[in-house]
mmCIF file of the N, C-alpha and C atoms, coordinates in Angstrom:
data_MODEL
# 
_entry.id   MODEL 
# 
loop_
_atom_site.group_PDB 
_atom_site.id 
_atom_site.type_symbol 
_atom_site.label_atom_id 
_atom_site.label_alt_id 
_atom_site.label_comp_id 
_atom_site.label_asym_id 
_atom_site.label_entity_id 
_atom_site.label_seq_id 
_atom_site.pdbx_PDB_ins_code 
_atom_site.Cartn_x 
_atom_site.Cartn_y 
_atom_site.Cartn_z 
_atom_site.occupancy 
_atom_site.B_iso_or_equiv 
_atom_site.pdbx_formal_charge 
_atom_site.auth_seq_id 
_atom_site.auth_comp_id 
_atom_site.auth_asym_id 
_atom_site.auth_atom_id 
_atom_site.pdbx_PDB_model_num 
ATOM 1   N N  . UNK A 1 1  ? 19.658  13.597  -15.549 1.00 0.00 ? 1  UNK A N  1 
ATOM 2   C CA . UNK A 1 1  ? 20.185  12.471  -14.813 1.00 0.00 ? 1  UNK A CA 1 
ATOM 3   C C  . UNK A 1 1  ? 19.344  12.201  -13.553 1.00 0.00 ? 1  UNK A C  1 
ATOM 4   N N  . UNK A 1 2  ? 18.725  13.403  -12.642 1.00 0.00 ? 2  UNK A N  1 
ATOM 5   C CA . UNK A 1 2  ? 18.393  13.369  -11.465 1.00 0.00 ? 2  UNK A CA 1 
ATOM 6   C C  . UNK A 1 2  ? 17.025  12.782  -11.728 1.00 0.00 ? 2  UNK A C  1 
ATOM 7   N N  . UNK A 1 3  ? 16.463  13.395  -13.032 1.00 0.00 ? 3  UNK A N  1 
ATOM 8   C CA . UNK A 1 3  ? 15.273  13.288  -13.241 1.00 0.00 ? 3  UNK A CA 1 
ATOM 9   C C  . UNK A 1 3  ? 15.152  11.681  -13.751 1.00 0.00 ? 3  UNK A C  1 
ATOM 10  N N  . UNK A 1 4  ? 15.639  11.026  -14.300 1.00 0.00 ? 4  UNK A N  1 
ATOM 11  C CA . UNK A 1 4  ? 15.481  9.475   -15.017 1.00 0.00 ? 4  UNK A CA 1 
ATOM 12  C C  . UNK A 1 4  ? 15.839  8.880   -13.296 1.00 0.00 ? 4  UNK A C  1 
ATOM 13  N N  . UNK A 1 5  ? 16.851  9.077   -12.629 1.00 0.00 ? 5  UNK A N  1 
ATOM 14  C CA . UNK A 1 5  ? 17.007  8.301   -11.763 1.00 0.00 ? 5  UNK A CA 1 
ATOM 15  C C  . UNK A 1 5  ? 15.608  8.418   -10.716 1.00 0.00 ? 5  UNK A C  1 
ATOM 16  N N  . UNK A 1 6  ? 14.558  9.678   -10.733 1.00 0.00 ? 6  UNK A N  1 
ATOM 17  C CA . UNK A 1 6  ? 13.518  9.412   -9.653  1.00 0.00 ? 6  UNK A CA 1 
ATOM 18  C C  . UNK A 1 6  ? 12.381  8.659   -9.955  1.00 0.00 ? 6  UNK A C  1 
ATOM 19  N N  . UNK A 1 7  ? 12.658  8.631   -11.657 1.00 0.00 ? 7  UNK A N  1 
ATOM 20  C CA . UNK A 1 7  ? 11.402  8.203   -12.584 1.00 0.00 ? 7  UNK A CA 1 
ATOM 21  C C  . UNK A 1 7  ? 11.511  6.235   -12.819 1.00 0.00 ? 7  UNK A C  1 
ATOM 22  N N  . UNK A 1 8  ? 13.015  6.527   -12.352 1.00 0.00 ? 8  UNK A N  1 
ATOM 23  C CA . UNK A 1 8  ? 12.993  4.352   -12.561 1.00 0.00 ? 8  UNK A CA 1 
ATOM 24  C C  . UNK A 1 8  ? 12.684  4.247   -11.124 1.00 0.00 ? 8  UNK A C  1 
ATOM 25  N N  . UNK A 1 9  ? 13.218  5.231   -9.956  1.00 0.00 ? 9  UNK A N  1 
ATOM 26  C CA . UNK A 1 9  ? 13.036  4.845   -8.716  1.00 0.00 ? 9  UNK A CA 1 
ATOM 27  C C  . UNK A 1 9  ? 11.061  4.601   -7.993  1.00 0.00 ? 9  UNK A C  1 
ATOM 28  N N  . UNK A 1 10 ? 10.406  5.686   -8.962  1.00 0.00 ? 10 UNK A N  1 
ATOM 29  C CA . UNK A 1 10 ? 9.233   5.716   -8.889  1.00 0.00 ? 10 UNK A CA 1 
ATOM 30  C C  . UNK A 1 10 ? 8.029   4.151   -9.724  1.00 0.00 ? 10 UNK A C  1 
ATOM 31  N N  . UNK A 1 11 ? 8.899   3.733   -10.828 1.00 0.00 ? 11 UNK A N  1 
ATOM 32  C CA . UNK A 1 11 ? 8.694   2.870   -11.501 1.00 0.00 ? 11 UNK A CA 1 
ATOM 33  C C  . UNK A 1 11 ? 8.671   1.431   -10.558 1.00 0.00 ? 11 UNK A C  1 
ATOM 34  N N  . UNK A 1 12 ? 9.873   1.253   -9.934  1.00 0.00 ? 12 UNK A N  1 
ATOM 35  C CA . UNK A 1 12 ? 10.360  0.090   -9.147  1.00 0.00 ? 12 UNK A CA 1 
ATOM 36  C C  . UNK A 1 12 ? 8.999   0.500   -7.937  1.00 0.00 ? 12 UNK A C  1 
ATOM 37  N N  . UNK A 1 13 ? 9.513   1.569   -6.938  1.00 0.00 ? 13 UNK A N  1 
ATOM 38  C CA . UNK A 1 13 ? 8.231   1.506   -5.760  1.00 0.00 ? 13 UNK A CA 1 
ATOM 39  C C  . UNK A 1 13 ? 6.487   1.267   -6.103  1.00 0.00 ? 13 UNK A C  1 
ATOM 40  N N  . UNK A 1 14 ? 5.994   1.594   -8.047  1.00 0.00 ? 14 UNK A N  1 
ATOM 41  C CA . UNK A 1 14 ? 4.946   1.621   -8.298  1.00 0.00 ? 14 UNK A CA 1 
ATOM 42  C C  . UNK A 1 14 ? 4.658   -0.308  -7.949  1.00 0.00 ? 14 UNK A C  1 
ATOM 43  N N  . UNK A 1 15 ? 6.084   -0.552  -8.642  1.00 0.00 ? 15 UNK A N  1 
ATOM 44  C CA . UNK A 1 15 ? 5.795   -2.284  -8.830  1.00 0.00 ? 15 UNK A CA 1 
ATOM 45  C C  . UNK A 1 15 ? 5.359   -2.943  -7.711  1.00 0.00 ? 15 UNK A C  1 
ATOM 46  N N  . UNK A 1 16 ? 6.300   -2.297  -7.211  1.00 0.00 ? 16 UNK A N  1 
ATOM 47  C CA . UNK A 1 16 ? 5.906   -3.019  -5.170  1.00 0.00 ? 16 UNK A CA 1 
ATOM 48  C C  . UNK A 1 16 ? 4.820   -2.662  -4.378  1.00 0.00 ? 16 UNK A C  1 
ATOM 49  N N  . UNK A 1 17 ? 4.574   -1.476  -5.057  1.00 0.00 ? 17 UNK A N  1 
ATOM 50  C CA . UNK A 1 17 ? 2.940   -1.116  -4.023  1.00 0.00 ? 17 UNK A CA 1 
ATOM 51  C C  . UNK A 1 17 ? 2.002   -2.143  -4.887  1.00 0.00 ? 17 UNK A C  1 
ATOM 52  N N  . UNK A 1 18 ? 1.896   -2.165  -6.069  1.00 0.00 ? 18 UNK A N  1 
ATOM 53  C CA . UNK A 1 18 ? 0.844   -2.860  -6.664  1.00 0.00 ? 18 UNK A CA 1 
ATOM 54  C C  . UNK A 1 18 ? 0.835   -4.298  -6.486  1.00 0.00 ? 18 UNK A C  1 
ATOM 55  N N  . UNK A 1 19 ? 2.409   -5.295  -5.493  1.00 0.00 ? 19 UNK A N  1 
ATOM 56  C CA . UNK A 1 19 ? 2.598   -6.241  -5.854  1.00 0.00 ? 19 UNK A CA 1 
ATOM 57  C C  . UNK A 1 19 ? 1.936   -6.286  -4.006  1.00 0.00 ? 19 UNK A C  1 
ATOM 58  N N  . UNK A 1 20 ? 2.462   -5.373  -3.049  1.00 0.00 ? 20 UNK A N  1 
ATOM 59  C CA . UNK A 1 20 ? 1.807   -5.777  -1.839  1.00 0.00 ? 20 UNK A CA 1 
ATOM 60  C C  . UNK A 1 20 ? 0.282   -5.482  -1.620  1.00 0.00 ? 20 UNK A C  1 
ATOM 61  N N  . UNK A 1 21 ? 0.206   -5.037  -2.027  1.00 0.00 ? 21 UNK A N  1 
ATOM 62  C CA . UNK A 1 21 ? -1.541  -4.794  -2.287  1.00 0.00 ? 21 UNK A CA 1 
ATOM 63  C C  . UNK A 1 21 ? -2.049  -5.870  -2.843  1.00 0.00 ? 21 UNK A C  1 
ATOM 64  N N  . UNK A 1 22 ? -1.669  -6.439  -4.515  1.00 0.00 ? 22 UNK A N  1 
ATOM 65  C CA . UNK A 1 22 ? -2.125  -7.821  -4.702  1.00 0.00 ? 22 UNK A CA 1 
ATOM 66  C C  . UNK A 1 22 ? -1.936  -8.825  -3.698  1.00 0.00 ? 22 UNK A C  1 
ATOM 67  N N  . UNK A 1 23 ? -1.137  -9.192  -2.829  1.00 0.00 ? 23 UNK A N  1 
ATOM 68  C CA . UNK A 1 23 ? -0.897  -10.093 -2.209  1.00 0.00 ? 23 UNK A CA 1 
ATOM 69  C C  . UNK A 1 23 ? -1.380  -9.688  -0.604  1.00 0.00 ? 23 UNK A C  1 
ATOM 70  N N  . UNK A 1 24 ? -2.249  -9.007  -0.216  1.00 0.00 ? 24 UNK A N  1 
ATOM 71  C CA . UNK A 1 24 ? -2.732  -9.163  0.939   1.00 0.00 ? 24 UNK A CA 1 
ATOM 72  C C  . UNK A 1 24 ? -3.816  -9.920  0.826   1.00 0.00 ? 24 UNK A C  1 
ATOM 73  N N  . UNK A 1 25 ? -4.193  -10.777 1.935   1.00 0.00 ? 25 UNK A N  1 
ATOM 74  C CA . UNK A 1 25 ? -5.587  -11.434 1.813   1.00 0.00 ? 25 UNK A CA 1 
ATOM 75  C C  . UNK A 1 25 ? -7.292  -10.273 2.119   1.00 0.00 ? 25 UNK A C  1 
ATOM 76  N N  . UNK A 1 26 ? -8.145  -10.748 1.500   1.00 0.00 ? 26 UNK A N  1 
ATOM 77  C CA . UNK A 1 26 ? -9.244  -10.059 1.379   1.00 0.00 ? 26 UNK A CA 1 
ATOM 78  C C  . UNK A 1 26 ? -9.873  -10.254 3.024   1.00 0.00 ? 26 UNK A C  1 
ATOM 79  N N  . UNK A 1 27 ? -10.147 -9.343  3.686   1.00 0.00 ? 27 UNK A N  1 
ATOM 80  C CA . UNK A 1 27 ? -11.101 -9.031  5.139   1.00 0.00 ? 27 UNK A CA 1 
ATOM 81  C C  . UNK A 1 27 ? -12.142 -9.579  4.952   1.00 0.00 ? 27 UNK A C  1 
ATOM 82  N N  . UNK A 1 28 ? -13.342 -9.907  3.721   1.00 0.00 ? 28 UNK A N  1 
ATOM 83  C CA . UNK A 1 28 ? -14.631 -10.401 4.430   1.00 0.00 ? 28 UNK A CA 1 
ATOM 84  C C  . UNK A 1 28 ? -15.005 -11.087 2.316   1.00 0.00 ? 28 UNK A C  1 
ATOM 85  N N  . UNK A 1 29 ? -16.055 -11.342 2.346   1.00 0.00 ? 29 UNK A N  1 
ATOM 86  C CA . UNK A 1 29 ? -16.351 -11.774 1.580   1.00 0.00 ? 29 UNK A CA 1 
ATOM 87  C C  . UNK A 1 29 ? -18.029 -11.222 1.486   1.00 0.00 ? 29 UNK A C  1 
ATOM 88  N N  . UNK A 1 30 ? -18.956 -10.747 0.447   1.00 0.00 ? 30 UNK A N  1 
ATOM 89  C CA . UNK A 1 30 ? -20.017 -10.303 0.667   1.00 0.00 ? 30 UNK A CA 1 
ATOM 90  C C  . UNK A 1 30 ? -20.387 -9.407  0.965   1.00 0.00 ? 30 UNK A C  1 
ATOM 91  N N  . UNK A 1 31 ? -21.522 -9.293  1.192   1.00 0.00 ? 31 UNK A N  1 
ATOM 92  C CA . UNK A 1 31 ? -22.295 -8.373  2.209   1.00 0.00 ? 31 UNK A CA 1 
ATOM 93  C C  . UNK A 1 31 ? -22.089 -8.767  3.439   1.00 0.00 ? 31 UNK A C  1 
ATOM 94  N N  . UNK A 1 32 ? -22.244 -9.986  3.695   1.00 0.00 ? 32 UNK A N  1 
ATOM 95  C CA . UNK A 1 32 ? -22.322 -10.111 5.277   1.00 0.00 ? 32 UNK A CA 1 
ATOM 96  C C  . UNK A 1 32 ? -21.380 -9.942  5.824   1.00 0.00 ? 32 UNK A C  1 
ATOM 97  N N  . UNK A 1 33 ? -19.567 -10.403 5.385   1.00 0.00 ? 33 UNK A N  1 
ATOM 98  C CA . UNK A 1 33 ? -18.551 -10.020 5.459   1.00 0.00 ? 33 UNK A CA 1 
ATOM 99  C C  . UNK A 1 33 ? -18.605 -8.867  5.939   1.00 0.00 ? 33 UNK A C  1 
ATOM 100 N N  . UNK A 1 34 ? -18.707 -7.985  4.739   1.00 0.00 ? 34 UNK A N  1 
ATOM 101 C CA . UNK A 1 34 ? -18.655 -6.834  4.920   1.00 0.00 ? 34 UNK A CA 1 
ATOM 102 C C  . UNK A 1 34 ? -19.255 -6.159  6.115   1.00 0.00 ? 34 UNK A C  1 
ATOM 103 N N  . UNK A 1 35 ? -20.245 -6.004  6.702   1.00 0.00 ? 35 UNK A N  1 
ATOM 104 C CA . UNK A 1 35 ? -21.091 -5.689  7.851   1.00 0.00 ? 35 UNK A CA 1 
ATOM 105 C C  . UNK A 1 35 ? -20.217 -6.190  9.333   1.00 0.00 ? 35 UNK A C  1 
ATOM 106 N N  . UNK A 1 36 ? -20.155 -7.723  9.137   1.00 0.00 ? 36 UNK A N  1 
ATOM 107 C CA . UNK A 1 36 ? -18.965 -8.442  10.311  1.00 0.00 ? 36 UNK A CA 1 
ATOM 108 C C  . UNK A 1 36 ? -17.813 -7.962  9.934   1.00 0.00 ? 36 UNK A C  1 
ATOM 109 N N  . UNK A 1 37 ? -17.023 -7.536  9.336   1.00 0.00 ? 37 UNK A N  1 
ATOM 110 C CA . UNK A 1 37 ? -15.728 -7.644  9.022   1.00 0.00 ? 37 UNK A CA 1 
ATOM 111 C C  . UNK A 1 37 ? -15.332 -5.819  9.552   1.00 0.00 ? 37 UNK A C  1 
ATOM 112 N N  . UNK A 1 38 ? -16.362 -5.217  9.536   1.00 0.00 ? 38 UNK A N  1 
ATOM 113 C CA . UNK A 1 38 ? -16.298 -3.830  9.885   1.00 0.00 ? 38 UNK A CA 1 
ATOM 114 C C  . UNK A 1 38 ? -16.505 -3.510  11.215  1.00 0.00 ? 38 UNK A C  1 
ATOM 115 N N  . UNK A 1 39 ? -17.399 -4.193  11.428  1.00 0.00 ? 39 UNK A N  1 
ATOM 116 C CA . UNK A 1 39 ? -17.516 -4.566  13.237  1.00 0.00 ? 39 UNK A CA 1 
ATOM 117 C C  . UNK A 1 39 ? -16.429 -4.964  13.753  1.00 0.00 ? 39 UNK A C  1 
ATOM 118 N N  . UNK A 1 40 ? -15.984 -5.698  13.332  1.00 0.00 ? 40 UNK A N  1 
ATOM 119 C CA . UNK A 1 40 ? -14.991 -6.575  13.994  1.00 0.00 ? 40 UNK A CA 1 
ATOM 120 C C  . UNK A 1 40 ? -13.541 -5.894  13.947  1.00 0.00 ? 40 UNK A C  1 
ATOM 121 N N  . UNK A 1 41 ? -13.559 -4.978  13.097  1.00 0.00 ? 41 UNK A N  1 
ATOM 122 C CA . UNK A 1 41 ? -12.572 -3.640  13.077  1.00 0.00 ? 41 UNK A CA 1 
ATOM 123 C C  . UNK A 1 41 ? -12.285 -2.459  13.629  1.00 0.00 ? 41 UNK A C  1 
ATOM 124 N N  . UNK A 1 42 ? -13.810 -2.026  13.610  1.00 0.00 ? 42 UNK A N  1 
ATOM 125 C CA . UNK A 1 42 ? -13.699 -1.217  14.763  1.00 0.00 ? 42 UNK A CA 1 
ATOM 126 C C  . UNK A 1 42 ? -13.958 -1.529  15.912  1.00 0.00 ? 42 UNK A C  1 
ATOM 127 N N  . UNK A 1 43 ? -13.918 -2.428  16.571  1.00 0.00 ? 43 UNK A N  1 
ATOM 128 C CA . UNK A 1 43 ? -13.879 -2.956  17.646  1.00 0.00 ? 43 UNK A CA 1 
ATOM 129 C C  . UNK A 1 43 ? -12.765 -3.900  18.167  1.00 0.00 ? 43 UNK A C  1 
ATOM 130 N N  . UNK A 1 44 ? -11.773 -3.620  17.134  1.00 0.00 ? 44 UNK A N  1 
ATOM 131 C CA . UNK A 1 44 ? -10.281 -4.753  17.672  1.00 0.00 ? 44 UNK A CA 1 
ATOM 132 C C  . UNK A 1 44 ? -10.298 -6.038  18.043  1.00 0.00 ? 44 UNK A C  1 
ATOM 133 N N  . UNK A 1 45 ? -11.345 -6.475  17.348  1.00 0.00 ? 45 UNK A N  1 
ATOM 134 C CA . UNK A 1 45 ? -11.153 -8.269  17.475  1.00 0.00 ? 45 UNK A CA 1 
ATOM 135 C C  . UNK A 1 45 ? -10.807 -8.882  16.779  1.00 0.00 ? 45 UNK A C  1 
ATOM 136 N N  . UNK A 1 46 ? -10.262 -8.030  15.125  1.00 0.00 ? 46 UNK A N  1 
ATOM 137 C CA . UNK A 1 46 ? -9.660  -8.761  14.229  1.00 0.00 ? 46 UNK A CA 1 
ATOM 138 C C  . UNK A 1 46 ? -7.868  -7.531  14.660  1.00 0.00 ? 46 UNK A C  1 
ATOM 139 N N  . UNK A 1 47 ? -6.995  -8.876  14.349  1.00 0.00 ? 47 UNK A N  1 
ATOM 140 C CA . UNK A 1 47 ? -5.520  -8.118  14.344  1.00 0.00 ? 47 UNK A CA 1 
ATOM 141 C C  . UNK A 1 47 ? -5.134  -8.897  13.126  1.00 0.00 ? 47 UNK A C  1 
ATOM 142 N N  . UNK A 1 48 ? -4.468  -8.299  12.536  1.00 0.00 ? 48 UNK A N  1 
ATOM 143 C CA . UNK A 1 48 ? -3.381  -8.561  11.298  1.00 0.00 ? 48 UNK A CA 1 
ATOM 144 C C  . UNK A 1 48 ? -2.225  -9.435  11.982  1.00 0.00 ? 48 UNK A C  1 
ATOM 145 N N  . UNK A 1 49 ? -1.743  -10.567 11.572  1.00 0.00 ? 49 UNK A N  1 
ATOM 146 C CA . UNK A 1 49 ? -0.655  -11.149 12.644  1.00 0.00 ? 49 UNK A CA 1 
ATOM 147 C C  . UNK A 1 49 ? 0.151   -11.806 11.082  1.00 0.00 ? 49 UNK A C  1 
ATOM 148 N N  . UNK A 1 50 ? 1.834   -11.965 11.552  1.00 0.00 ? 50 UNK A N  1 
ATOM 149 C CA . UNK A 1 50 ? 2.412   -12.374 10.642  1.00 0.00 ? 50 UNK A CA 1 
ATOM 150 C C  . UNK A 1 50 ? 2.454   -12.127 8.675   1.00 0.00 ? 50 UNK A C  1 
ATOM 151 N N  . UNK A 1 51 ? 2.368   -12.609 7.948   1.00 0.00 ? 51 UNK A N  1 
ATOM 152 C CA . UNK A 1 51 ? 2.536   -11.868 6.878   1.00 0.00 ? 51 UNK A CA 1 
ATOM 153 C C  . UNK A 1 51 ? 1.449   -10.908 6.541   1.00 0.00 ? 51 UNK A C  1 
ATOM 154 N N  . UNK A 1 52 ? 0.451   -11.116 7.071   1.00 0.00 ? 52 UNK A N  1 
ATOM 155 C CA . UNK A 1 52 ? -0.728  -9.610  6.559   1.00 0.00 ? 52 UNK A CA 1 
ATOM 156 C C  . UNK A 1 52 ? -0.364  -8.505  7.072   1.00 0.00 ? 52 UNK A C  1 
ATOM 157 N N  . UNK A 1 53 ? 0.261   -8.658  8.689   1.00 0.00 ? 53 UNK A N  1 
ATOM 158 C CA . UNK A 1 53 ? 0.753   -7.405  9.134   1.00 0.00 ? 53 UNK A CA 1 
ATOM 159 C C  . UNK A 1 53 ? 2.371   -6.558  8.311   1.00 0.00 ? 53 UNK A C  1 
ATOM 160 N N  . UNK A 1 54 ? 3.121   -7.659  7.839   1.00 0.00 ? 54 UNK A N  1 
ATOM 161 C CA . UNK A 1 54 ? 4.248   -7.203  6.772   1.00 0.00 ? 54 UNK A CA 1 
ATOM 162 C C  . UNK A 1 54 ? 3.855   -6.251  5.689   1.00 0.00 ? 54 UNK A C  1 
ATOM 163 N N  . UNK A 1 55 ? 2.629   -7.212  5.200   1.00 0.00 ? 55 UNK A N  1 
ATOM 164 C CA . UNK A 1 55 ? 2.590   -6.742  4.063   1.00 0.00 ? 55 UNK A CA 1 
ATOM 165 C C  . UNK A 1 55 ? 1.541   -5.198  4.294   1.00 0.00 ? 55 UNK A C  1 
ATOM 166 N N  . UNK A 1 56 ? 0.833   -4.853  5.531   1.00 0.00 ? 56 UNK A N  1 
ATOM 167 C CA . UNK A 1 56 ? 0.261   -3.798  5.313   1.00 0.00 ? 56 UNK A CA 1 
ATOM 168 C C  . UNK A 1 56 ? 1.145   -2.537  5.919   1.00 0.00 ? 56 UNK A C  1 
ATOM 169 N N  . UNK A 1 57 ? 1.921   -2.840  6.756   1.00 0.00 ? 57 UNK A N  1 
ATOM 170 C CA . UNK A 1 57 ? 3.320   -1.875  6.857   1.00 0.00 ? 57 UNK A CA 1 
ATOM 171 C C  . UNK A 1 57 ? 4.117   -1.424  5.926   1.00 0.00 ? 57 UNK A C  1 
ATOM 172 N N  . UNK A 1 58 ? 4.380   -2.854  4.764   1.00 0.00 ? 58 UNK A N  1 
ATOM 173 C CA . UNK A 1 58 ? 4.962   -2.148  3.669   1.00 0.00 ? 58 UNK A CA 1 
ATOM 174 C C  . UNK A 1 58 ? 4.299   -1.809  2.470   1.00 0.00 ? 58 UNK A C  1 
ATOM 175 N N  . UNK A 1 59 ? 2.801   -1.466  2.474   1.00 0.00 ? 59 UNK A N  1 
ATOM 176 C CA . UNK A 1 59 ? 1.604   -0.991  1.806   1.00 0.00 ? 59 UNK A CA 1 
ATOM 177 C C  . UNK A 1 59 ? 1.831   0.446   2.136   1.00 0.00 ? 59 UNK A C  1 
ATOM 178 N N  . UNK A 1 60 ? 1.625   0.662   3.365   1.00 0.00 ? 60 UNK A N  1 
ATOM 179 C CA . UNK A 1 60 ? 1.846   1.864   3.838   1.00 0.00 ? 60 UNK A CA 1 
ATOM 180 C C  . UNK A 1 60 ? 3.127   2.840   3.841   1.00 0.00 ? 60 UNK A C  1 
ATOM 181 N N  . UNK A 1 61 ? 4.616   2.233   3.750   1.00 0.00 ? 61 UNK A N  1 
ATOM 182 C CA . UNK A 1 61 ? 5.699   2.831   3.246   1.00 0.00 ? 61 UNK A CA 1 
ATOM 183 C C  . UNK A 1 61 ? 5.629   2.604   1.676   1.00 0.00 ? 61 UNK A C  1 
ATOM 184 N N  . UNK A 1 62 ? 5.589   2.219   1.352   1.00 0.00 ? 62 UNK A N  1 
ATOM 185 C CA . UNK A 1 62 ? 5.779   2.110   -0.253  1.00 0.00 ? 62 UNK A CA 1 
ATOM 186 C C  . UNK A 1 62 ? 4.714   3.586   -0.793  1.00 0.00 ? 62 UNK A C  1 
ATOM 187 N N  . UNK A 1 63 ? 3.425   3.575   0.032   1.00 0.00 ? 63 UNK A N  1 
ATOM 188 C CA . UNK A 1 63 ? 2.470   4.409   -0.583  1.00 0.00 ? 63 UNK A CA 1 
ATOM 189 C C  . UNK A 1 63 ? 2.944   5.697   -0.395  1.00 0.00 ? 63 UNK A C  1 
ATOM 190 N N  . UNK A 1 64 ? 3.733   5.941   0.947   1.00 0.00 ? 64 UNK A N  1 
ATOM 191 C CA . UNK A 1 64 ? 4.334   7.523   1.286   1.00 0.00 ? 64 UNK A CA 1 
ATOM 192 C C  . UNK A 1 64 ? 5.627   7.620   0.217   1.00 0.00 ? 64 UNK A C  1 
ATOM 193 N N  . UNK A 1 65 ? 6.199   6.555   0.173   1.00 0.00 ? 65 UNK A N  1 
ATOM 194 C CA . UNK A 1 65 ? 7.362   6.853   -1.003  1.00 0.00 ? 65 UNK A CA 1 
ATOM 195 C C  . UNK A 1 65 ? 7.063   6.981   -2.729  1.00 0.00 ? 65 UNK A C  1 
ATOM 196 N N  . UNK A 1 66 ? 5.766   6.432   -3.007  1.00 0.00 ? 66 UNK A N  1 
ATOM 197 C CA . UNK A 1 66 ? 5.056   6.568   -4.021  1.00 0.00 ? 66 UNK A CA 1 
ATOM 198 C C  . UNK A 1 66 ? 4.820   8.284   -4.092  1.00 0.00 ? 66 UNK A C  1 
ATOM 199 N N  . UNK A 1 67 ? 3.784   8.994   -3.279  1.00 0.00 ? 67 UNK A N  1 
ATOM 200 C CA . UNK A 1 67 ? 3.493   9.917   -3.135  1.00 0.00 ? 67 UNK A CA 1 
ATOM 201 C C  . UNK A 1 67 ? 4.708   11.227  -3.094  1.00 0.00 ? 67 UNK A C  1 
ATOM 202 N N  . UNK A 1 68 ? 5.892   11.291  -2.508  1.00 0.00 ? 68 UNK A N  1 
ATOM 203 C CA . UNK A 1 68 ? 7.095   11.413  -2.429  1.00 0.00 ? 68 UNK A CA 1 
ATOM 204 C C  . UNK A 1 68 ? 7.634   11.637  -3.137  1.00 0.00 ? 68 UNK A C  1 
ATOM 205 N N  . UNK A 1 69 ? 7.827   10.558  -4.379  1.00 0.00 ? 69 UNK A N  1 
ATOM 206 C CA . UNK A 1 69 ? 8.783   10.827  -5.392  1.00 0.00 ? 69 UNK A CA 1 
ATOM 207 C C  . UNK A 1 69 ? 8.059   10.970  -6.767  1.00 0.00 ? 69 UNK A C  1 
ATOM 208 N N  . UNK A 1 70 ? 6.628   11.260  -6.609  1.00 0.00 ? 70 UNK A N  1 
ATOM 209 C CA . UNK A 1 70 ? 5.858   11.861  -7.778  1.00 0.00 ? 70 UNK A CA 1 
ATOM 210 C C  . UNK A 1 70 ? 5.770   13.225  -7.219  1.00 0.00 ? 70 UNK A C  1 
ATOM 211 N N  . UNK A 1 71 ? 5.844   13.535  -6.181  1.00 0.00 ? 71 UNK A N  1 
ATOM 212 C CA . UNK A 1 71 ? 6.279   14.893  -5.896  1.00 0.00 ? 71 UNK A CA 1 
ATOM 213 C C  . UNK A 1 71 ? 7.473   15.268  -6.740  1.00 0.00 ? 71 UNK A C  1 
ATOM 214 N N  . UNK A 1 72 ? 8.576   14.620  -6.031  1.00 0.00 ? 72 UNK A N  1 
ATOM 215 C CA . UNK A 1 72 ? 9.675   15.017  -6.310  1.00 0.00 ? 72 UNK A CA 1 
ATOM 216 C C  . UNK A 1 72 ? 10.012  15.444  -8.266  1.00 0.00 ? 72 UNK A C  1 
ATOM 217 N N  . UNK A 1 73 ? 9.227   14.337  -8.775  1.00 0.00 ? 73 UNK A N  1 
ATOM 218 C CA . UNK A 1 73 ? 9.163   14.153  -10.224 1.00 0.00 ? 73 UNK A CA 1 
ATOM 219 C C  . UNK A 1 73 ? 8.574   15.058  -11.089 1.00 0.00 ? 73 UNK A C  1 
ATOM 220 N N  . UNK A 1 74 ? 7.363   15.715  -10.832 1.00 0.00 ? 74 UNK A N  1 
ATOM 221 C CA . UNK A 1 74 ? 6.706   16.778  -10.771 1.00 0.00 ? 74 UNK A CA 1 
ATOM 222 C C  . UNK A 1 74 ? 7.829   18.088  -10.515 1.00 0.00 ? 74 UNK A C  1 
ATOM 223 N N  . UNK A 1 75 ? 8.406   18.019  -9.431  1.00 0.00 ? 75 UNK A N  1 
ATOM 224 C CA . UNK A 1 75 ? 8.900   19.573  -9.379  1.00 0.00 ? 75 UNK A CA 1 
ATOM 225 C C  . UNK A 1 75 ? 10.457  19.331  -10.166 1.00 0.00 ? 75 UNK A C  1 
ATOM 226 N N  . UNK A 1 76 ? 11.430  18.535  -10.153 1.00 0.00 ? 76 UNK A N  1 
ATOM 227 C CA . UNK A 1 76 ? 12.364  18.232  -10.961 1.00 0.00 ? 76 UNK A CA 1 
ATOM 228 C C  . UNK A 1 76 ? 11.975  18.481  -12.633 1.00 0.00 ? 76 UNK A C  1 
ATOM 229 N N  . UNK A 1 77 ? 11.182  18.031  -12.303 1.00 0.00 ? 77 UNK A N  1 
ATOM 230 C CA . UNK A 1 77 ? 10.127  17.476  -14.196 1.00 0.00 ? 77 UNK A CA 1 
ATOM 231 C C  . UNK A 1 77 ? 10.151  19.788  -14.627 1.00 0.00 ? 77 UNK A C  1 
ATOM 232 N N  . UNK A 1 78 ? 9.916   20.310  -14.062 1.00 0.00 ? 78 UNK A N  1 
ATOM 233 C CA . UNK A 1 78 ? 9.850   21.878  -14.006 1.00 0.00 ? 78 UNK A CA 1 
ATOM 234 C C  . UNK A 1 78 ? 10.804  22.068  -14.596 1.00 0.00 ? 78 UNK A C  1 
# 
């Protein structure tokens, strides 16, 4: 029982990490992008504002609860 309920719960959080990840916008385009877009990162002149910043907060919880409950699934799964 414990075990099906972590395995749909792991199923549902897989959907949502893969769905906020698709839906963030891309940082640079290229090479040159890439080169500016890294600069401009480590140096704090680009900020995430409004839905990019949503969506990389809940990139980042979804990924610890991902990690989490394939733990959990793994040692239940025993």
């Amino acid at each position: 029982m414990l075990h099906t309920l972590l395995i749909t719960l792991l199923v549902i959080v897989s959907i949502g990490l893969i769905v906020s990840v698709l839906l963030q916008s891309g940082k640079s385009a290229g090479l040159s992008g890439a080169i500016s877009g890294g600069a401009e990162q480590l140096f704090g002149k680009q900020k995430a504002r409004g839905l990019d910043a949503v969506l990389q907060k809940a990139t980042i919880v979804l990924s610890v609860l991902f990690f989490v409950l394939t733990i959990a699934v793994s040692y239940v799964g025993l």
